[in-house]
C-alpha positions as CSV (number, residue, x, y, z in Angstrom):
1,X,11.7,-22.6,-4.6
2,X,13.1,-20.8,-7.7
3,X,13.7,-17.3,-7.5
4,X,13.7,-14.5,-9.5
5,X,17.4,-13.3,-10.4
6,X,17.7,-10.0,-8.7
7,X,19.3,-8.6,-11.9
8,X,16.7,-8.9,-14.5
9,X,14.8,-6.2,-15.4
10,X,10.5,-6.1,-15.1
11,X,9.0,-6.5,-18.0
12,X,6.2,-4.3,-17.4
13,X,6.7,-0.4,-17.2
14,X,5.0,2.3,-15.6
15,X,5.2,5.8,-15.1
16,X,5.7,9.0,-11.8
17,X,7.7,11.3,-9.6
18,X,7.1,13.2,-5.8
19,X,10.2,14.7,-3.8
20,X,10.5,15.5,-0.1
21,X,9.5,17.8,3.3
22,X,10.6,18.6,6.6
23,X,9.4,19.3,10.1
24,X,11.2,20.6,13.1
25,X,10.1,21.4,16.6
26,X,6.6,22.8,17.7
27,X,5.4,25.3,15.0
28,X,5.7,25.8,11.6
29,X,8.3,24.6,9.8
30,X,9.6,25.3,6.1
31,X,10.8,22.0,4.1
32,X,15.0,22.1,4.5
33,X,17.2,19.2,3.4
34,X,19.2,19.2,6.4
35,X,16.6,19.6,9.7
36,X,15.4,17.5,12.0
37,X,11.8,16.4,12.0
38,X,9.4,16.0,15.2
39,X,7.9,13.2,13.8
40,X,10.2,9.7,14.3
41,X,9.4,6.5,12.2
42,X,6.1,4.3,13.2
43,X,6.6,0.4,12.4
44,X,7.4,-0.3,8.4
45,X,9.3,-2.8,6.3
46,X,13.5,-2.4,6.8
47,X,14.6,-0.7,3.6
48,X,16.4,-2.4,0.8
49,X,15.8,0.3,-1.9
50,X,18.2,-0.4,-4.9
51,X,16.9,2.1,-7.1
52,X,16.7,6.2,-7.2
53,X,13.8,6.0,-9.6
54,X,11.2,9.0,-9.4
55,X,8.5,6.9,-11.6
56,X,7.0,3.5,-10.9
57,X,8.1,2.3,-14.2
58,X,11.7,3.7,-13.1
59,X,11.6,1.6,-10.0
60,X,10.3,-1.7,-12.1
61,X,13.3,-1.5,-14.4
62,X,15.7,-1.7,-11.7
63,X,13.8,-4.3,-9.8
64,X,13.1,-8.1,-10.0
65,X,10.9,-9.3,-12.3
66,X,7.2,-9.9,-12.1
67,X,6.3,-14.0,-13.5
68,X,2.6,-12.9,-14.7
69,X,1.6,-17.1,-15.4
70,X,-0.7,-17.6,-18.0
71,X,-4.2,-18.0,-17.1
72,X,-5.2,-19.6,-20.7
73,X,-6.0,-23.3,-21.5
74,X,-7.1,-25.9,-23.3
75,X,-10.4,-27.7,-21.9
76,X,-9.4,-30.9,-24.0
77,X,-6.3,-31.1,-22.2
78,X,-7.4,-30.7,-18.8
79,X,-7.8,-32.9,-16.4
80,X,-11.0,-33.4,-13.8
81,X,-10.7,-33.4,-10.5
82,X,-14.3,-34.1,-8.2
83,X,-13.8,-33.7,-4.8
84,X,-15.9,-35.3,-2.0
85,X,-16.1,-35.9,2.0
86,X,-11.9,-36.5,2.9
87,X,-11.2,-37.8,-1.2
88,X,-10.7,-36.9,-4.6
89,X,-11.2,-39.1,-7.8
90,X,-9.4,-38.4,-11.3
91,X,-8.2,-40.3,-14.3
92,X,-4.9,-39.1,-13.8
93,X,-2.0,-40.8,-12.4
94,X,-0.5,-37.7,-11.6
95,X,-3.7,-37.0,-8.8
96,X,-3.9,-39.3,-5.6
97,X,-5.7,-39.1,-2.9
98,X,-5.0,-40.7,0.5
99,X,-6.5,-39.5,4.3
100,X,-7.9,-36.5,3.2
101,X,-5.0,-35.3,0.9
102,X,-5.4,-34.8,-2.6
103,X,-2.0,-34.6,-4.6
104,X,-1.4,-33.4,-7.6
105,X,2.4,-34.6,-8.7
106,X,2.9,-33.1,-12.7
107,X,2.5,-30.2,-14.2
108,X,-0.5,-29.9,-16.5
109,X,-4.1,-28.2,-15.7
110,X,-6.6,-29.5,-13.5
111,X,-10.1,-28.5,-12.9
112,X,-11.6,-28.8,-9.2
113,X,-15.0,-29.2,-8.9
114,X,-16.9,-29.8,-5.2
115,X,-16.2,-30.3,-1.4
116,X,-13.4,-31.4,0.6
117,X,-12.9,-32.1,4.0
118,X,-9.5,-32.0,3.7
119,X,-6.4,-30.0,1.5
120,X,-5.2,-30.0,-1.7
121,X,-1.4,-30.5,-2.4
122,X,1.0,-29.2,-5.1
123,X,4.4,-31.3,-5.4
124,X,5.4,-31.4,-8.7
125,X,9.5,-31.5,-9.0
126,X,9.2,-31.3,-13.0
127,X,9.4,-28.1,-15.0
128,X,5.8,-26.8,-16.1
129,X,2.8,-24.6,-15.2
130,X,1.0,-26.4,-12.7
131,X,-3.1,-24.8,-13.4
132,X,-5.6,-25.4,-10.8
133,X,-8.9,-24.2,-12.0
134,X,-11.3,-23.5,-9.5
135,X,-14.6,-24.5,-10.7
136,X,-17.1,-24.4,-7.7
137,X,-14.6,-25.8,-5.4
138,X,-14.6,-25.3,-2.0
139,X,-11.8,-26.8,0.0
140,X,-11.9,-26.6,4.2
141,X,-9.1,-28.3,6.0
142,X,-9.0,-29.0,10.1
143,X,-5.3,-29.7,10.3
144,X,-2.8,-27.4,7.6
145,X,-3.5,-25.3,4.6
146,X,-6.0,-25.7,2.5
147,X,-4.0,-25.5,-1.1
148,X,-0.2,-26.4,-0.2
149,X,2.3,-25.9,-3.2
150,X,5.2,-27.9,-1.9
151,X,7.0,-27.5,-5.0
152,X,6.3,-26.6,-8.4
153,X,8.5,-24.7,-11.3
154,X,5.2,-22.2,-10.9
155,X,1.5,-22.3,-10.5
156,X,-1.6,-20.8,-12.2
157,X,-4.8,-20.6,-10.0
158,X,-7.7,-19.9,-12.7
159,X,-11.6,-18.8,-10.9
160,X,-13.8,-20.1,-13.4
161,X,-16.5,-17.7,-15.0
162,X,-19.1,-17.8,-13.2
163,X,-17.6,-20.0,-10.2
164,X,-18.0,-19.6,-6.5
165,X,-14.8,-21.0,-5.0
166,X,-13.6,-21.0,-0.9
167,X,-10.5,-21.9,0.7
168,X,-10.2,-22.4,4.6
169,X,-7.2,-23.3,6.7
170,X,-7.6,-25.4,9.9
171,X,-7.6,-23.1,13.0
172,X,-4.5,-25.0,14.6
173,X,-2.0,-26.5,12.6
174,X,-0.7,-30.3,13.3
175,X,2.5,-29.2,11.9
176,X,4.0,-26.1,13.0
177,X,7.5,-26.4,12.1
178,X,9.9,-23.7,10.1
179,X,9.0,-25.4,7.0
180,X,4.8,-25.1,7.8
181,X,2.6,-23.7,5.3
182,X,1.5,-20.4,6.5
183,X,-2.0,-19.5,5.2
184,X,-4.8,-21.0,4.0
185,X,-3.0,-20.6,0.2
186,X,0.5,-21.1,0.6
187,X,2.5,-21.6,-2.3
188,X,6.6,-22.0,-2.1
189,X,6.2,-21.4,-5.9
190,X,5.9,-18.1,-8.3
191,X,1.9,-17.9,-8.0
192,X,-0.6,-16.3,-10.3
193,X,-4.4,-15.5,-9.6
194,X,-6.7,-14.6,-12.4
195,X,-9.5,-15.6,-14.2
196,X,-13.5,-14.0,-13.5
197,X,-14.7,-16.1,-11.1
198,X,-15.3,-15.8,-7.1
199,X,-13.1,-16.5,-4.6
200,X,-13.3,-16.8,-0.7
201,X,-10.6,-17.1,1.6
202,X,-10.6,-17.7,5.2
203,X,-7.3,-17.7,7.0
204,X,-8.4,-19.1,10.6
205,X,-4.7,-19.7,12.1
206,X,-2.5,-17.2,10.2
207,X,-2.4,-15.4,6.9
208,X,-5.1,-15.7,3.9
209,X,-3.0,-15.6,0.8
210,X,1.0,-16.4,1.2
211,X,3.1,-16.7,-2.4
212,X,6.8,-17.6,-0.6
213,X,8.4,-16.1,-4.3
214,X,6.3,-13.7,-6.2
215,X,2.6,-13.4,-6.2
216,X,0.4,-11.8,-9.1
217,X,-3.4,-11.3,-9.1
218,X,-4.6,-10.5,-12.5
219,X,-8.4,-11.0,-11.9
220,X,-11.5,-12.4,-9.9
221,X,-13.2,-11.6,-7.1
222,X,-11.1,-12.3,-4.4
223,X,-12.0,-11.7,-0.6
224,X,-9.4,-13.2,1.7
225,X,-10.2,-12.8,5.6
226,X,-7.4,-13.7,8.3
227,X,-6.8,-13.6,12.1
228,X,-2.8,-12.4,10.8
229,X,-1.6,-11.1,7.7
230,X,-4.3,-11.2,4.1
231,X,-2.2,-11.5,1.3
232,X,1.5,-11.8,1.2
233,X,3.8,-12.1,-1.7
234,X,7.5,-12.2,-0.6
235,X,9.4,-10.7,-3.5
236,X,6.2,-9.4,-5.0
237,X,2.8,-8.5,-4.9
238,X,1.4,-7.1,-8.4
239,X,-1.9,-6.6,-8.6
240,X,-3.4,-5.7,-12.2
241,X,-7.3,-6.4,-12.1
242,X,-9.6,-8.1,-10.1
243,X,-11.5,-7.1,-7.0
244,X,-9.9,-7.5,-3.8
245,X,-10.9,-7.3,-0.7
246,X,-9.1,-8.1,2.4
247,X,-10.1,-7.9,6.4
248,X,-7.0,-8.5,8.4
249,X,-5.9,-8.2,12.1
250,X,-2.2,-7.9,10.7
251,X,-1.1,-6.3,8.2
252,X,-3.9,-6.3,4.9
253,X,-1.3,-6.7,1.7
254,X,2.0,-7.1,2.0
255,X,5.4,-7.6,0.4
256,X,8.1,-8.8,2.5
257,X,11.4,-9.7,1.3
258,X,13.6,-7.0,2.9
259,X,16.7,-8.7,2.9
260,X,17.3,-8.8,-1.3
261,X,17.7,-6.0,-3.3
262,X,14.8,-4.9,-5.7
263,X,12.6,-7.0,-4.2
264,X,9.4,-6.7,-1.5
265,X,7.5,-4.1,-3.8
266,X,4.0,-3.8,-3.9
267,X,2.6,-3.1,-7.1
268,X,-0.8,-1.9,-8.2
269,X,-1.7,-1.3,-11.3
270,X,-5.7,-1.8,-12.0
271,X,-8.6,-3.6,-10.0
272,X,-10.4,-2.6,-7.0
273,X,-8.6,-3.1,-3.6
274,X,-10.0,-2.6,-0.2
275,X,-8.2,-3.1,2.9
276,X,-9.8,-3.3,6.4
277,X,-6.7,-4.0,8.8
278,X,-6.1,-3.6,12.3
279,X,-2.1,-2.4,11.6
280,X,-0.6,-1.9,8.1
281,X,-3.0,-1.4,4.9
282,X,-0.6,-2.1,2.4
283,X,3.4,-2.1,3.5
284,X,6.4,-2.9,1.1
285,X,10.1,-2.0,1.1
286,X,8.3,-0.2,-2.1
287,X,5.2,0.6,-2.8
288,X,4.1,1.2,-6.7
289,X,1.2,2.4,-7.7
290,X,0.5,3.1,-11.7
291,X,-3.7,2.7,-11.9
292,X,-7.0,1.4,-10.1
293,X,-8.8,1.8,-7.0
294,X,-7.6,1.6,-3.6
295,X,-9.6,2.1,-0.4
296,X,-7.9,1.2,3.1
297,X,-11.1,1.9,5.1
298,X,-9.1,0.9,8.1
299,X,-5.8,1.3,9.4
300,X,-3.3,1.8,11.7
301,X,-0.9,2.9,8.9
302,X,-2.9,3.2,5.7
303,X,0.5,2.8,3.6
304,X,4.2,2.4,4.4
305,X,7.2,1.7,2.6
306,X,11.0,2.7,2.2
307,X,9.9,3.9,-1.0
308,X,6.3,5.1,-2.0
309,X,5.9,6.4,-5.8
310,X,2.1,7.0,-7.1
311,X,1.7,7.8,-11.0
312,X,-2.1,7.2,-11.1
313,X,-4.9,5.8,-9.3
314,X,-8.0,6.3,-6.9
315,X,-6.5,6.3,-3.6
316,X,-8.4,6.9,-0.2
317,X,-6.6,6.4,3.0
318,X,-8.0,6.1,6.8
319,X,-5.5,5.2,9.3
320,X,-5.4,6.2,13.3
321,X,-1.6,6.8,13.0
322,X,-0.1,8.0,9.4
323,X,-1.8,7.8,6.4
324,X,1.3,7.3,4.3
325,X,4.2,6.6,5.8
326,X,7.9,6.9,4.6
327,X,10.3,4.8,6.7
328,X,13.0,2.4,7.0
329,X,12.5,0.6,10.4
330,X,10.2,0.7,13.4
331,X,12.7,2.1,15.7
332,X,10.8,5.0,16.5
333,X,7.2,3.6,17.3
334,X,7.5,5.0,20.6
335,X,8.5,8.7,19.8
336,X,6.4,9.4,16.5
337,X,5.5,13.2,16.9
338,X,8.1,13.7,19.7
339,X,11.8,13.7,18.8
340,X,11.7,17.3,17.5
341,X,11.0,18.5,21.3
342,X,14.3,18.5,22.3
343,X,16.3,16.4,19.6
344,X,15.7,16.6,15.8
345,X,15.8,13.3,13.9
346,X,18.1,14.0,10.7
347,X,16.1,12.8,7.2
348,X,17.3,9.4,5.7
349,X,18.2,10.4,2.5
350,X,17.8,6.9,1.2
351,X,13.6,7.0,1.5
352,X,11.6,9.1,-0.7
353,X,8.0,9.4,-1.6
354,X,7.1,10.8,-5.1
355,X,3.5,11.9,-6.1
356,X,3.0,12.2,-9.9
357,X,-0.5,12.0,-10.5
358,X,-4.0,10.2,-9.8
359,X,-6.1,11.2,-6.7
360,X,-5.2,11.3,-3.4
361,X,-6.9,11.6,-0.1
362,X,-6.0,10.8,3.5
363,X,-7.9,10.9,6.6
364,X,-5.5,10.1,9.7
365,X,-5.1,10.7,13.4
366,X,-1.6,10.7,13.0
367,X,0.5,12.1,10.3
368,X,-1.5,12.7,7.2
369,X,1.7,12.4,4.6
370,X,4.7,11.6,6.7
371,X,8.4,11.1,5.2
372,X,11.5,10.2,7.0
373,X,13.4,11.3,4.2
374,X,12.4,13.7,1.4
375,X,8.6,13.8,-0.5
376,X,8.0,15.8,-4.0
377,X,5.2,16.8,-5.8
378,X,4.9,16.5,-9.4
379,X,1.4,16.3,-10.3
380,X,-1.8,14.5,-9.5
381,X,-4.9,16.2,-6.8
382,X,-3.8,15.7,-3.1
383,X,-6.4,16.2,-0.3
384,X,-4.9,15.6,3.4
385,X,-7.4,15.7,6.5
386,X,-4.7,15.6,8.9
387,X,-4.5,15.2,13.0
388,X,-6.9,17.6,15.2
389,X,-4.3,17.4,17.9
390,X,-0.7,18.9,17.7
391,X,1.3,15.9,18.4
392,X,1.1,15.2,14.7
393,X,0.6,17.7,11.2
394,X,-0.9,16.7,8.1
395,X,2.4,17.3,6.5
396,X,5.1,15.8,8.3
397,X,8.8,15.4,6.3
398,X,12.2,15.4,7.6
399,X,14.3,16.6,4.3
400,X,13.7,18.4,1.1
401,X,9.6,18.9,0.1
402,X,9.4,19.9,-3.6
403,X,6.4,20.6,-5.0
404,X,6.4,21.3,-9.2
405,X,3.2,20.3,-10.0
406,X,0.0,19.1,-9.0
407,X,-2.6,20.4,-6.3
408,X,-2.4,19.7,-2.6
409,X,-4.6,20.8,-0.4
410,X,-3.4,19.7,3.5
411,X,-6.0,21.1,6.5
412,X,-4.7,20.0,10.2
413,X,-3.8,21.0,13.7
414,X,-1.4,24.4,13.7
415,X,1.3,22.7,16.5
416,X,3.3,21.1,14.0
417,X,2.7,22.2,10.6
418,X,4.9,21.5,7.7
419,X,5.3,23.6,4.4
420,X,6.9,23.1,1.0
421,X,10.9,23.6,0.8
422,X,11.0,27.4,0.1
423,X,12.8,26.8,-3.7
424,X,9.7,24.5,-4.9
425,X,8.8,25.5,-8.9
426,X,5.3,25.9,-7.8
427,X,4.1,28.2,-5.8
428,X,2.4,27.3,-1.8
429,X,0.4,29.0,0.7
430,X,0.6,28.1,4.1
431,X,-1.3,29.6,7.6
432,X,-2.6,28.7,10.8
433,X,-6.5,30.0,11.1
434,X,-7.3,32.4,13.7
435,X,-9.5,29.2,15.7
436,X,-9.8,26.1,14.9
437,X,-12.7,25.8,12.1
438,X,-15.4,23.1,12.5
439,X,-16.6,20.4,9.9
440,X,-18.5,21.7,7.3
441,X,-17.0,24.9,7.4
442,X,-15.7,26.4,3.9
443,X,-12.6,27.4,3.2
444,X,-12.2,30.1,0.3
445,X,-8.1,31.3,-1.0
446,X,-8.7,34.6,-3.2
447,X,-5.8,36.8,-4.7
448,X,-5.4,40.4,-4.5
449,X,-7.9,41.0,-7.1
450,X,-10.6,39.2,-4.9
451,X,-10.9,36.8,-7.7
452,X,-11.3,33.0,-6.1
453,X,-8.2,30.4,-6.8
454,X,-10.2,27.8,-4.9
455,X,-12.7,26.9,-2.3
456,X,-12.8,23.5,0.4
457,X,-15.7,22.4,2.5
458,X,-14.1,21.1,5.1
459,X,-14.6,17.1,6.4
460,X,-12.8,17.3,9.6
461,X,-12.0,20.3,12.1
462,X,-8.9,21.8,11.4
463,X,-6.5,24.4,12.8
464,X,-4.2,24.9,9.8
465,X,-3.9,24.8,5.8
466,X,-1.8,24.4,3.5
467,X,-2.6,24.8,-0.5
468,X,-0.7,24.8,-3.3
469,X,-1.2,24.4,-7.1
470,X,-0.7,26.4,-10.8
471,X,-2.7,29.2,-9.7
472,X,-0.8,30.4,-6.8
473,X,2.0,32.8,-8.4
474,X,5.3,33.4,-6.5
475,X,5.5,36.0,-4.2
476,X,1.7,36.9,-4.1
477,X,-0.4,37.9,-1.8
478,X,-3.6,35.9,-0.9
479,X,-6.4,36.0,1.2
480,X,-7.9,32.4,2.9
481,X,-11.2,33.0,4.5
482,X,-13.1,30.8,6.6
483,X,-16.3,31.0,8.2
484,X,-15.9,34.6,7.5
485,X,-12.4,35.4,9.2
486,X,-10.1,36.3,6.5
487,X,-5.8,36.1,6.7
488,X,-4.1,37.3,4.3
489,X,-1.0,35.1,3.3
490,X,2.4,35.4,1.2
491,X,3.1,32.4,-0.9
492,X,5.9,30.7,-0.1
493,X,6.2,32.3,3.3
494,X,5.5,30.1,6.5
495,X,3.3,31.8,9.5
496,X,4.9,32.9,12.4
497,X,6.4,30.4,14.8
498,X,8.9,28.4,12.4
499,X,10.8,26.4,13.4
500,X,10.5,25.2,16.9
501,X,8.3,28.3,17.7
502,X,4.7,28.6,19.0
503,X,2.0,28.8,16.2
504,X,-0.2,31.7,16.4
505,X,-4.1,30.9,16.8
């Protein structure tokens, strides 16, 4: 395994910034950077954060660098591989194939083409790009992985144009040891996806995808089901292009290194991502997102990490517990939306989530945007359909909540409502309705002029909003109507209740 030297610098640079909020108690409660939140943490990665950058490009440059292999060869120089039944024939010395095992022992490029009953193995202890380049392959084992880099200096898997390519692990593993292969692509080497073909994996004993270094998807089709974990890169997950789509019971993408510093980020930066997962959409120490589109249709938290930073992208959450989650450990699964009732939690001023542009919308039972430590606001268009019960707000942070730029627009129950730290450069509004308002409803913010600064239909029932963008100017008075019952509402003033208090309505 070679990895990355914790001290080098990313080559690749992005850009964004979002700073912090804070709840205390029943009620409303104006961001502080010193209270106690209601909210505790619900299950994330432990926090090695060894950076205090505000953009995503800010947090590459202090963190390990992405290997982005080249997906480019030369067809005269490659070597064919057929697979067929339990074998695989070549004219290459450097391919055997023995009881089902195909091994590939050199670096150089490969193409697979056809059916095996059996797995594919990488163990190449030279230096050199090993390429595998799936051409209609489609490899199904019934005892281990179905590709297994043992060892390599790195590895380049290339989806032909035009292929259709599938990769299935056995459902029970012969060997189960520490040293196992843990998906149905597992690679101990730097891994890179890419090219513009298909590719199907099934991971029918753990995880889909596992890269044990860094892992880098730069195109294809990729749709990776798994009874565990989808796709895993330990000290990186970078996704630039491609489609992916992942259905997982565990977590959907992951990066899990949390023991080295600057490592376990997630990074997108283009394609089309879709997560269906029955815990954790997409969970990193950080998690970097700079372009594309990302849909976690399914959740239990849509998106978690020590440190979340988004400068661009189509983003649409659904989780049943937070829709973006800012923690450091999963010591507080059991009292999420309790510890301000009777013991505030203090913010952990090392986690930070930072909005700086793209689109942003969040559908969650739980918390809609929910940060242990401090969230800010810098620019991009925020939409939160938070909780319909009070146990949870669709703003939940437990230090400073700066909003300079930007729109947010956050609709929720009223029993625990959150509102921007009272010093933010942009101006907020912030009220509980009169009654709850039901889908469909429209909600309409005028100012004193009767002029309209903007107007919601709302997609879920909610009890509370909270708005804030250029238009709202500091110390004015505004009007939010819904379903004809009109409140008038200072900006930057909370409603009555604060801190620990009842909320009216």
């Amino acid at each position: 395994m070679r990895l990355p030297k914790p001290t080098t610098r990313l080559r690749q640079a992005l850009a964004g910034t979002l700073a912090a909020t804070l709840l205390v108690g029943c009620g409303t409660t104006v961001a502080s950077e010193t209270s106690g939140s209601t909210s505790g943490t619900s299950s994330t990665a432990s926090s090695v954060v060894a950076t205090d950058a505000t953009t995503v490009g800010g947090a590459l440059g202090d963190d390990v660098e992405v290997e982005t292999g080249d997906i480019s060869y030369d067809e005269a120089d490659a070597v064919d591989v057929t697979l067929s039944g339990t074998s695989g024939t070549s004219d290459s010395d450097a391919v055997t194939s023995e009881d089902g095992t195909v091994t590939i022992s050199a670096a150089g490029t490969y193409v697979l083409n056809g059916d095996l009953d059996g797995q594919v193995v990488v163990d190449s202890s030279g230096d050199g790009v090993v390429r595998l380049v799936l051409d209609d392959a489609s490899i199904t084992s019934s005892t281990t992985a179905a590709i297994d880099v043992v060892d390599a200096e790195s590895v380049v898997v290339v989806l032909a144009d035009g292929s259709s390519n599938a990769l299935a692990d056995a459902a029970t593993y012969d060997d189960t040891s520490e040293d196992a292969p843990t998906g149905a692509l597992y690679s101990t080497a730097d891994l890179t996806i890419g090219g513009s073909g298909s590719l199907t994996v099934t991971g029918r004993s753990n995880n889909g995808i596992v890269g044990k270094d860094g892992l880098v998807i730069t195109g294809g089709s990729i749709d990776v089901t798994s009874v565990d974990d989808g796709i895993i890169g330990k000290d990186y997950l970078a996704i630039t292009d491609g489609t992916v789509t992942v259905d997982a019971v565990d977590d959907g993408i992951k990066s899990d290194n949390t023991e080295d510093a600057g490592a376990g980020f997630v990074l997108i930066e283009g394609g089309d991502v879709t997560v269906t997962s029955q815990d954790d959409g997409i969970k990193g120490v950080q998690v970097l997102v700079a372009g594309g589109t990302i849909d976690v249709a399914g959740s239990t938290e849509a998106m978690e990490g020590s440190l979340i930073i988004i400068d661009d992208g189509d983003i649409e959450l659904h989780s049943a517990d937070d829709g973006v989650n800012v923690a450091s450990s999963d010591d507080g699964a059991a009292t999420d939306g309790q510890a301000g009732m009777g013991g505030g939690m203090e913010a952990d001023e090392s986690l930070h989530l930072y909005v700086n542009g793209g689109t942003l919308e969040v559908w969650a039972s739980g918390d809609g945007l929910d940060s242990n430590g401090s969230a800010t606001i810098t620019g991009g268009d925020i939409t939160v359909y938070g909780p319909t019960t009070d146990g949870n707000g669709a703003l939940d942070v437990n230090g400073t909540f700066e909003v300079t730029g930007g729109t947010l627009m956050a609709v929720g129950s009223a029993g625990m409502m959150v509102a921007p730290s009272t010093d933010s450069a942009q101006g907020w509004l912030a009220t509980a309705l009169a009654s709850t308002a039901s889908t469909g409803s429209e909600v309409v913010i005028t100012d004193e002029s009767g002029a309209e600064v903007a107007a919601y239909t709302l997609e879920k029932d909610a009890a509370s909003v909270v708005f804030s963008s250029a238009d709202i100017e500091q110390g004015a008075t505004y009007t939010v109507t819904v379903d004809g019952t009109a409140t008038e509402v200072t900006e930057g003033v909370a409603p009555a209740g604060g801190r620990g208090g009842p909320v009216g309505g």
